[in-house]
C-alpha positions as CSV (number, residue, x, y, z in Angstrom):
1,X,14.7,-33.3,-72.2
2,X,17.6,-34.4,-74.6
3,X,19.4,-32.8,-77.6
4,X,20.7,-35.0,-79.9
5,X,20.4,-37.9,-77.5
6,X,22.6,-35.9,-75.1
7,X,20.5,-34.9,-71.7
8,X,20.2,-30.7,-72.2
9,X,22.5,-28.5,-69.7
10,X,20.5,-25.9,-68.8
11,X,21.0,-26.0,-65.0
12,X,23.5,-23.5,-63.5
13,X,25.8,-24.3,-60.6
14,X,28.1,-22.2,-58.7
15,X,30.5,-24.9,-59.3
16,X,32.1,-26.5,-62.0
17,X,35.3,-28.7,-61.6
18,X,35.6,-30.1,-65.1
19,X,36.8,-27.6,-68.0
20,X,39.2,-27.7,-70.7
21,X,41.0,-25.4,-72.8
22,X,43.1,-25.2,-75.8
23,X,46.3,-26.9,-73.7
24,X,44.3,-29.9,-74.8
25,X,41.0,-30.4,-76.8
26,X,38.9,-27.4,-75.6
27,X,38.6,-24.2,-78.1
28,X,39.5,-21.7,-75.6
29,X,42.6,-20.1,-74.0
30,X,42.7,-20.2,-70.5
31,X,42.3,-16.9,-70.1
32,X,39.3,-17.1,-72.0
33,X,38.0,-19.4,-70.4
34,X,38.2,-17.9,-67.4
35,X,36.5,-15.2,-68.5
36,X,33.9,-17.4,-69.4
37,X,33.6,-18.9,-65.9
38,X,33.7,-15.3,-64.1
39,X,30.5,-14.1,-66.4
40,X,28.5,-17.4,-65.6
41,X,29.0,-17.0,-62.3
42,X,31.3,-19.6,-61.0
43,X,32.5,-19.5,-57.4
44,X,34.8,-22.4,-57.8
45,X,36.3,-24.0,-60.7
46,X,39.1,-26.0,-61.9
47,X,40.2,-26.2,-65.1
48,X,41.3,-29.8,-65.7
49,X,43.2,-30.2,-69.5
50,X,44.2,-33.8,-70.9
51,X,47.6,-34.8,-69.4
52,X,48.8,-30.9,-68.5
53,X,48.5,-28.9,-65.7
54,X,50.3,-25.9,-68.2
55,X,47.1,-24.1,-68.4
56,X,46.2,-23.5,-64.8
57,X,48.2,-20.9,-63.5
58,X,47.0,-18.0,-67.2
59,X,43.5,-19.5,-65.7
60,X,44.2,-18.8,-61.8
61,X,45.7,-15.5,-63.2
62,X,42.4,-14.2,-64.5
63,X,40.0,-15.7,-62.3
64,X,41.4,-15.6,-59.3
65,X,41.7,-11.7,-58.7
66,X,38.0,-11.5,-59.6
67,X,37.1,-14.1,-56.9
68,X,36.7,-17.3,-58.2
69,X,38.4,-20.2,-56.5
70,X,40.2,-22.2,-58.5
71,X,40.9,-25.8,-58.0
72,X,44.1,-27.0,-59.6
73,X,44.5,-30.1,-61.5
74,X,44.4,-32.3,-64.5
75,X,42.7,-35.0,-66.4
76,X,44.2,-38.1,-67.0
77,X,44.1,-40.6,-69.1
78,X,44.5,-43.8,-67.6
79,X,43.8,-47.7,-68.0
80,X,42.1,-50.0,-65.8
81,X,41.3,-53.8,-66.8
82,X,42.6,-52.8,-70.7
83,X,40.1,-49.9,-71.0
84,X,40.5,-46.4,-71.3
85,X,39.3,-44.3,-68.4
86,X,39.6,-40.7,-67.4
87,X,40.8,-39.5,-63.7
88,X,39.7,-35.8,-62.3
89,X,43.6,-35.1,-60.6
90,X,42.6,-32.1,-57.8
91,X,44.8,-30.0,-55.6
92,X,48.1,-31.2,-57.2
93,X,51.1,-29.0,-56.4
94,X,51.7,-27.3,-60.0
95,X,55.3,-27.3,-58.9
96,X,55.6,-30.8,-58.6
97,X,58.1,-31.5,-61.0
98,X,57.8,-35.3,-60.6
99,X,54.3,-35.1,-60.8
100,X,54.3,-32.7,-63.7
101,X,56.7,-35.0,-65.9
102,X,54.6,-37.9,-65.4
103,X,51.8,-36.2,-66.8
104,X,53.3,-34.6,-69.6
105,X,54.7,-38.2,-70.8
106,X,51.3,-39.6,-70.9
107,X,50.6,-36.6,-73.6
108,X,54.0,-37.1,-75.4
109,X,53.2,-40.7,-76.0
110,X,49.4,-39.8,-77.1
111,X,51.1,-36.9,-79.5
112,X,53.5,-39.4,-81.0
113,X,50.6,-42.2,-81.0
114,X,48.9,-39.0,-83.4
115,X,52.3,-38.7,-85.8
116,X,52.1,-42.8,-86.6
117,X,48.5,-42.0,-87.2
118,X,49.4,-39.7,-89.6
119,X,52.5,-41.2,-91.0
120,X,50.3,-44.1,-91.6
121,X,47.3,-42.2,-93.2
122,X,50.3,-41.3,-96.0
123,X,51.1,-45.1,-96.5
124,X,48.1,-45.2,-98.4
125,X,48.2,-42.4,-100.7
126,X,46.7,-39.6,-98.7
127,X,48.7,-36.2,-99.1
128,X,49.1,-35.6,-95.3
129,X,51.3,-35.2,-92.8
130,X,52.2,-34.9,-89.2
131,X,54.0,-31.3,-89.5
132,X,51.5,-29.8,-91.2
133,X,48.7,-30.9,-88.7
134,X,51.2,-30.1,-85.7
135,X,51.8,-26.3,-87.1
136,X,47.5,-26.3,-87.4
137,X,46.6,-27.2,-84.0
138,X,50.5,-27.7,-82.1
139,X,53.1,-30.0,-82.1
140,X,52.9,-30.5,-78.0
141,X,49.3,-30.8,-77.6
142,X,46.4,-33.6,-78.3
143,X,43.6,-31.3,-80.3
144,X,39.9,-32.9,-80.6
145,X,40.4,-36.1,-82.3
146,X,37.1,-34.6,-84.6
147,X,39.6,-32.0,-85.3
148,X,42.0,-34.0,-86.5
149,X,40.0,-36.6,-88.5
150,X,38.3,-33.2,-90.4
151,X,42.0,-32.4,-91.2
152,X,42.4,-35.5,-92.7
153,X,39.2,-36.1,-95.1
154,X,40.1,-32.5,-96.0
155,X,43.6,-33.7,-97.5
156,X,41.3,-36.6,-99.0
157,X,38.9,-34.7,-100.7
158,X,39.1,-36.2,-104.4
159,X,40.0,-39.4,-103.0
160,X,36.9,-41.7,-103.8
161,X,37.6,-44.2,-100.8
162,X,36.6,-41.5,-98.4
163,X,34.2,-39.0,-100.8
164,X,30.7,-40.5,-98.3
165,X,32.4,-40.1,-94.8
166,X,31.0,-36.3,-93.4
167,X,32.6,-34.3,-91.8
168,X,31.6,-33.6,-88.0
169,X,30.1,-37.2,-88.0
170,X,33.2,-39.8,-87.5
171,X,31.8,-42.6,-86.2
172,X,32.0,-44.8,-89.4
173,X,35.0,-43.6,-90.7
174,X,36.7,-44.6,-87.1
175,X,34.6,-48.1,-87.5
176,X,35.4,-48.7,-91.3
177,X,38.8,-47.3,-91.2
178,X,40.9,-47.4,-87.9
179,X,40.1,-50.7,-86.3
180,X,42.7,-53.6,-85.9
181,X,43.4,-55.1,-89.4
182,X,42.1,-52.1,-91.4
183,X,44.5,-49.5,-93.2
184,X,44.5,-47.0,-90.7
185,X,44.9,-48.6,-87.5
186,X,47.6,-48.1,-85.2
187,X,48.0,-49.7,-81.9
188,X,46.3,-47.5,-78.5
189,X,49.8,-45.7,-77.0
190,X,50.4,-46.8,-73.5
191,X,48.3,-45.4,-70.6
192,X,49.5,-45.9,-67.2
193,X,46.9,-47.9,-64.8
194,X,44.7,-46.4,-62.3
195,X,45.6,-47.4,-59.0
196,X,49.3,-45.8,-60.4
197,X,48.1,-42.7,-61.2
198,X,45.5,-42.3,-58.4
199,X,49.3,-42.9,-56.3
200,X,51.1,-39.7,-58.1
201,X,48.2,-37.5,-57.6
202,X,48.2,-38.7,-53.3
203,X,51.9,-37.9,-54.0
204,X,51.4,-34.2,-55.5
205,X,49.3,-33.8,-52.3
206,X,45.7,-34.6,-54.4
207,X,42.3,-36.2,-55.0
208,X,41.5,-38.7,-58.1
209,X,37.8,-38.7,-59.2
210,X,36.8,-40.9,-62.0
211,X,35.5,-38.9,-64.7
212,X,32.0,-39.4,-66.4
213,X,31.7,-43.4,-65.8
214,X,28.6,-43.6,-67.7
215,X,30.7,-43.2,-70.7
216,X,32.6,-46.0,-70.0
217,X,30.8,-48.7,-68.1
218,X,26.6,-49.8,-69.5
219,X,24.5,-49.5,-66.7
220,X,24.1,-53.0,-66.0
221,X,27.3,-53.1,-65.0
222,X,28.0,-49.8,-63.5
223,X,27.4,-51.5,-59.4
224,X,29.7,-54.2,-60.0
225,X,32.6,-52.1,-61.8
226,X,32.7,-49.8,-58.9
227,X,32.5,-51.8,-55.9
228,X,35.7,-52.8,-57.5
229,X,37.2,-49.1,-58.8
230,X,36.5,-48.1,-54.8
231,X,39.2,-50.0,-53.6
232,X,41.5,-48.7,-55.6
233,X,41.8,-45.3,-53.4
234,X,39.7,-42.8,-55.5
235,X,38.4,-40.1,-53.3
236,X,34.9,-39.3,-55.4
237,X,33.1,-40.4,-59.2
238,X,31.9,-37.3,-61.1
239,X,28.0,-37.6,-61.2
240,X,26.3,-34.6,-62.6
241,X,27.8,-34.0,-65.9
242,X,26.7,-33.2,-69.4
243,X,27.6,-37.1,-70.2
244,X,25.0,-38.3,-67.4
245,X,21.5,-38.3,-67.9
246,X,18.4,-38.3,-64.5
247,X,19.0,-42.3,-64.5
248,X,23.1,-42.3,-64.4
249,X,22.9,-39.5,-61.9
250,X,20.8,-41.1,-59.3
251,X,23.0,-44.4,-60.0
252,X,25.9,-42.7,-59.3
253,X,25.0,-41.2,-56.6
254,X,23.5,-44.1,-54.8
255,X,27.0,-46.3,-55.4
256,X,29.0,-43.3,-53.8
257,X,26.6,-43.3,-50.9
258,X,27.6,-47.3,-50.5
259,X,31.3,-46.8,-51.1
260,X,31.9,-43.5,-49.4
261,X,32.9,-41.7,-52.2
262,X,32.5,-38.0,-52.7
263,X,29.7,-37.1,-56.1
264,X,31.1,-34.6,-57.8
265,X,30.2,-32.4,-60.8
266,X,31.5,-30.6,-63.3
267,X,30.0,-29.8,-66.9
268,X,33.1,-30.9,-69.0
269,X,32.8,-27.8,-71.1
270,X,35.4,-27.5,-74.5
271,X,33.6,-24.4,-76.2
272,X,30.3,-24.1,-77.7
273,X,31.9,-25.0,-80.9
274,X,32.6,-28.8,-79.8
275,X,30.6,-29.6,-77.5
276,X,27.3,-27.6,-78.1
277,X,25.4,-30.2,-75.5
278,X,27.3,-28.0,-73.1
279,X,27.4,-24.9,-74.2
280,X,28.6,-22.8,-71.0
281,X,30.9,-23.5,-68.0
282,X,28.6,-23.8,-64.5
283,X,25.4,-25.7,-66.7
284,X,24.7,-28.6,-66.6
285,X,21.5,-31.4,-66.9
286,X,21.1,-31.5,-63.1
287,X,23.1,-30.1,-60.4
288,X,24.0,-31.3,-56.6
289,X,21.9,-29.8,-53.9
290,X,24.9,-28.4,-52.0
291,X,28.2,-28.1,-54.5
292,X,30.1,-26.5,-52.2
293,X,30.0,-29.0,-49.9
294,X,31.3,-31.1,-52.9
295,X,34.5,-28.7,-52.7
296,X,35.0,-29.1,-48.6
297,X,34.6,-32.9,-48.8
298,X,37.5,-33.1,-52.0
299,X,39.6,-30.4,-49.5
300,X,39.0,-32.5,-46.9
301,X,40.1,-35.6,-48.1
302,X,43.7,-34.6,-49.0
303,X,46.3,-36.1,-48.1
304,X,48.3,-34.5,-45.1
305,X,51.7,-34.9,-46.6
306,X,52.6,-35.6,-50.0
307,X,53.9,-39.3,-50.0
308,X,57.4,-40.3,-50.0
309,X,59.1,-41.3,-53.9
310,X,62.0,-43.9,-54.3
């Protein structure tokens, strides 16, 4: 079954290593959202915000006197052959200063990539501005981009260039609008690459798994792009998501199978308000047979000592 052309998460897991909170682009504290992982169940989770480990500790806080396991780390955002991709960073050290700066500039630059956005949107005679968006959803943080681009056909209601574009429903506005040549483009911010950042997570002592590649990669092409991702030392490819319907999931886990990779699975929750094809940490479309075993086999592959820095 599907909703909305999304595959329905109605399956719940005892684990769930892909959840987000208001450090990023979910709707929920951390605390909060631990909550929400404690009352669905969860014996493991990890709470993995955009380009911060900041919200992990308020989440361990809360769930972890209660019993739930917590897995610490991050997502980041990355590029590999000049396309954006997403990396699952588990069992950093939190007090890995080195590691902890290098994430946080990827988000500094993707903030400041948002004020030219906004700075730009002015040029042509919209009434908006990057303060006024930073006091509505924070001045150090990347909100849902839907978020954002609401907050903008807001400041443009009246104008008649964008009086058809809905909100909720940005697709057009992003094609008509924000593309190279057209007014409100501005060049992607720089990402670091892949094989770099799967090398500061070995160095803060952790695993990289690559995020929902369904999203990314047409299925047609999905064998040959990760015969050549698995050389690049990521320890596992996150299978059973909400982004992955029956036919990516068996893919998926077929091609880890072939490259020794570990299938992982998390639900990629951001509240039911933005995301309501998952509407609850621990559901998702279909689930692994054994999750914790998922867990072991990402503890497992850690590396023994953090590597060595220049």
């Amino acid at each position: 079954m599907s909703a909305g052309g999304r595959p329905v998460a109605d399956q719940p897991t005892s684990v769930d290593l892909h959840l987000h909170t208001l450090v990023s682009d979910g709707d929920e504290s951390p605390a909060d959202l631990a909550r929400r992982c404690l009352a669905a169940g969860l014996r493991v989770a990890a709470c993995t915000d955009h380009d911060s480990v900041a919200g992990v500790a308020e989440f361990a806080a809360v769930a972890e006197p209660a019993g739930l396991q917590v897995i610490p780390g991050c997502e980041v955002t990355v590029t590999w052959r000049g396309q954006e991709l997403h990396c699952l960073a588990y069992y950093v050290d939190l007090h890995d200063a080195v590691f902890r700066d290098r994430v946080d500039n990827v988000r500094r630059v993707e903030v400041a990539w948002w004020r030219d956005w906004f700075d730009q949107a002015a040029t042509i005679g919209v009434p908006v501005d990057w303060a006024t968006a930073a006091r509505r959803f924070g001045a150090d943080r990347v909100a849902y981009i839907g978020d954002y681009l609401d907050f903008f056909l807001d400041a443009a209601d009246g104008d008649a260039r964008f009086a058809d574009y809905p909100r909720g429903d940005h697709a057009r506005l992003i094609k008509e609008w924000c593309k190279p040549g057209q007014p409100l483009h501005v060049p992607h911010p720089w990402r670091p690459e892949l094989a770099e950042v799967v090398r500061w997570v070995a160095e803060a002592g952790g695993v990289t798994v690559l995020a929902h590649p369904a999203r990314a990669f047409p299925a047609d092409e999905m064998p040959d792009r990760l015969a050549d991702l698995a050389g690049l030392g990521l320890t596992g490819i996150e299978v059973w998501t909400t982004w992955h319907d029956a036919g990516d999931i068996d893919r998926l886990a077929g091609l880890c199978d072939r490259h020794g990779l570990v299938a992982t699975q998390g639900s990629d929750y951001h509240g039911v308000r933005l995301k309501p094809w998952a509407p609850s940490p621990g559901l998702v479309p279909a689930r692994a047979a054994d999750p914790l075993e998922i867990v072991a086999r990402l503890e497992a592959a850690r590396p023994a000592v953090a590597g060595n820095r220049p």
